[in-house]
N, C-alpha and C positions, 0 to 999 in steps of 0.2 A: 504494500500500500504506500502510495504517494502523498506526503500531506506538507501543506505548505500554507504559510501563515495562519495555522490554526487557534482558535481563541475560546477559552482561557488554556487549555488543555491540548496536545496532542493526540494521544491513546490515553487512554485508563479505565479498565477492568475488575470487577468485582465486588462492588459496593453489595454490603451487607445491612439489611433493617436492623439487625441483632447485635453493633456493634459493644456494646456494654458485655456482650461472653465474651468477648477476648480482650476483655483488661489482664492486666499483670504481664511478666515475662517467660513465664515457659506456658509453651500454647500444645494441648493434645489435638492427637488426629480428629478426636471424637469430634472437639469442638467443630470442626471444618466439616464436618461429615453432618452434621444435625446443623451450623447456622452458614458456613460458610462453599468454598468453590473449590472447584476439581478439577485437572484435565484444562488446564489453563497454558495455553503454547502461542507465544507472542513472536514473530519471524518475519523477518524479510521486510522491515517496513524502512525508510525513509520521512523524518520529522521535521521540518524548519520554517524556525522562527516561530514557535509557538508563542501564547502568551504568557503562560504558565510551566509546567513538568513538561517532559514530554513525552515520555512512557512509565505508566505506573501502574502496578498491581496488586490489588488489596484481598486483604480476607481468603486468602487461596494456598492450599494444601500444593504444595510440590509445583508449583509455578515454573514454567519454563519459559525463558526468554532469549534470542537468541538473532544474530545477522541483522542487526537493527544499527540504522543510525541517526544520531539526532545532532541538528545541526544549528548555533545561531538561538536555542529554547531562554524561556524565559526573562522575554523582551518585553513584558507589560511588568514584571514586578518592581515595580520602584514607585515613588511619593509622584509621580506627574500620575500617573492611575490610579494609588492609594492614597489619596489626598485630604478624603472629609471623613470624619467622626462616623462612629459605626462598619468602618472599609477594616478590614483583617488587619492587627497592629504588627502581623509577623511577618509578612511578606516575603514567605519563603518559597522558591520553588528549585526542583534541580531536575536532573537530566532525566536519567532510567533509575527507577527504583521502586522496592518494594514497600507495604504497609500493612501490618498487622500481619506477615505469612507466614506460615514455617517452612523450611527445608526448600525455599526459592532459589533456583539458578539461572544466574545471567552470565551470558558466556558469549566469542565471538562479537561483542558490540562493541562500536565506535560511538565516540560523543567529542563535539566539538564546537568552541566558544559559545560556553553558556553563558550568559548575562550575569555580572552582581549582581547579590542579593545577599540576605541575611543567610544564605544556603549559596546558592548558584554553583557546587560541586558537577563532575557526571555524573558520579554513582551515589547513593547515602543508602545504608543499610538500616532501615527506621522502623523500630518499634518491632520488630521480627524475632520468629529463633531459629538460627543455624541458616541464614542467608549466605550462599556461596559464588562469588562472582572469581571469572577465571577466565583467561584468556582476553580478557577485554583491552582496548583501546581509549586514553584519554588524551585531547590535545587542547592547549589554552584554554580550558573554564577557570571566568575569570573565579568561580570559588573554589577552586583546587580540583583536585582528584579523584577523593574518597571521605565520607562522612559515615562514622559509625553514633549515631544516634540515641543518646541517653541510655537509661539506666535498663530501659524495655525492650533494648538490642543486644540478644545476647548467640552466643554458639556460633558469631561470624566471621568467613574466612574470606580473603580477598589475597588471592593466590598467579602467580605467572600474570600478572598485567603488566602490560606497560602505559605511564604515566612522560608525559612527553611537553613540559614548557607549561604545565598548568601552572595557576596566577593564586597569589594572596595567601595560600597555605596549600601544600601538596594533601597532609592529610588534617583531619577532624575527628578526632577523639572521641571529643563532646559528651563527659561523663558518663562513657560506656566501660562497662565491667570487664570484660575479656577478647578485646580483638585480635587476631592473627592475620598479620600480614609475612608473606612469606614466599621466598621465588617471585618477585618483583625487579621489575627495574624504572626507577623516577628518573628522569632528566629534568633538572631543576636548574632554573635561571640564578644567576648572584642576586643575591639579595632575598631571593624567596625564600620565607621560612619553612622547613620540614614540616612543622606542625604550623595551622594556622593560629594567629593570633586569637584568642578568647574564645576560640573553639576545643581546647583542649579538657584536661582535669579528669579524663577518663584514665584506663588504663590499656594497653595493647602490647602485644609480644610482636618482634621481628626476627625472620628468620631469613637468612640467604637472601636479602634484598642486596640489588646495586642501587648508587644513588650517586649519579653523574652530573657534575658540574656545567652548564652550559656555559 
């Protein structure tokens, strides 16, 4: 699928009426099977310039995501659209990512020049347990690379990507409990910091990363 200046959203799949059963951080199959999705396989699409995410999938048991690229996303989230009282105080959007899923894979995708924002990463692993992204591609978002999402992201592994000239912070910690990053390589500009500014205070393990000086 071809999508181009799509508004607010590019793709996003799996809204659930039930979202109050998957409060907290370790999410059962059961839950997915009685309130949530199944058999969810996201491929082959092309995103740009969205106004919001550009690929996102929620509430979904074993999610698979794959050969997807977003390009240019999250071009409306700033104060000239959030402007008046009652508008979202968080203004957050970013590239492919999951919400609320267990054992999600993203694999094979490209993401390139997201917009700042209070997020604007490719990937963020939010609110999930056991999100696994591999093989992927990031180049200049302007919010880094990779966002591991609070305290209700947990069992996530972001493994063999490559991260290539992303901006503001390569990664985002962001008060999550156990990340593993491992078999990576960042190409990081001077000046960029490894960790994004005030997005960190989490915890995360590295493993056989390179991390090249541009």
């Amino acid at each position: 699928m071809l999508c181009i200046s799509c508004e607010p959203l590019g793709i996003a799949v799996g809204y659930s009426y039930a979202h109050e059963k998957f409060a907290g951080a370790e999410l059962d199959k059961k839950r997915f099977l009685k309130y949530g999705h199944e058999n969810i396989v996201i491929r082959d699409n092309y995103v740009k310039m969205a106004g919001g995410d550009g690929i996102t999938v929620m509430y979904a048991l074993r999610p698979f995501v794959e050969h997807n690229m977003t390009d240019s996303v999250a071009c409306e989230i700033n104060d000239r659209i959030y402007c008046n009282p009652g508008n979202r105080g968080g203004k957050v959007a970013a590239a492919i990512w999951p919400w609320k899923c267990k054992d999600a894979l993203f694999r094979y995708n490209e993401v390139a020049d997201t917009r700042l924002n209070q997020d604007g990463m490719a990937y963020d692993a939010d609110s999930g347990d056991g999100t696994v992204y591999e093989y992927n591609y990031s180049r200049q978002n302007e919010g880094g690379c990779v966002m591991f999402c609070m305290q209700e992201a947990i069992h996530n592994t972001f493994r063999n990507n490559v991260s290539y000239d992303d901006l503001g912070g390569t990664i985002s910690p962001s008060e999550n409990p156990d990340a593993l990053l491992t078999d990576n390589i960042f190409y990081v500009r001077k000046g960029v910091p490894f960790v994004r500014k005030n997005m960190d205070g989490g915890n995360f393990t590295e493993e056989n990363n390179q991390i090249i000086q541009l």
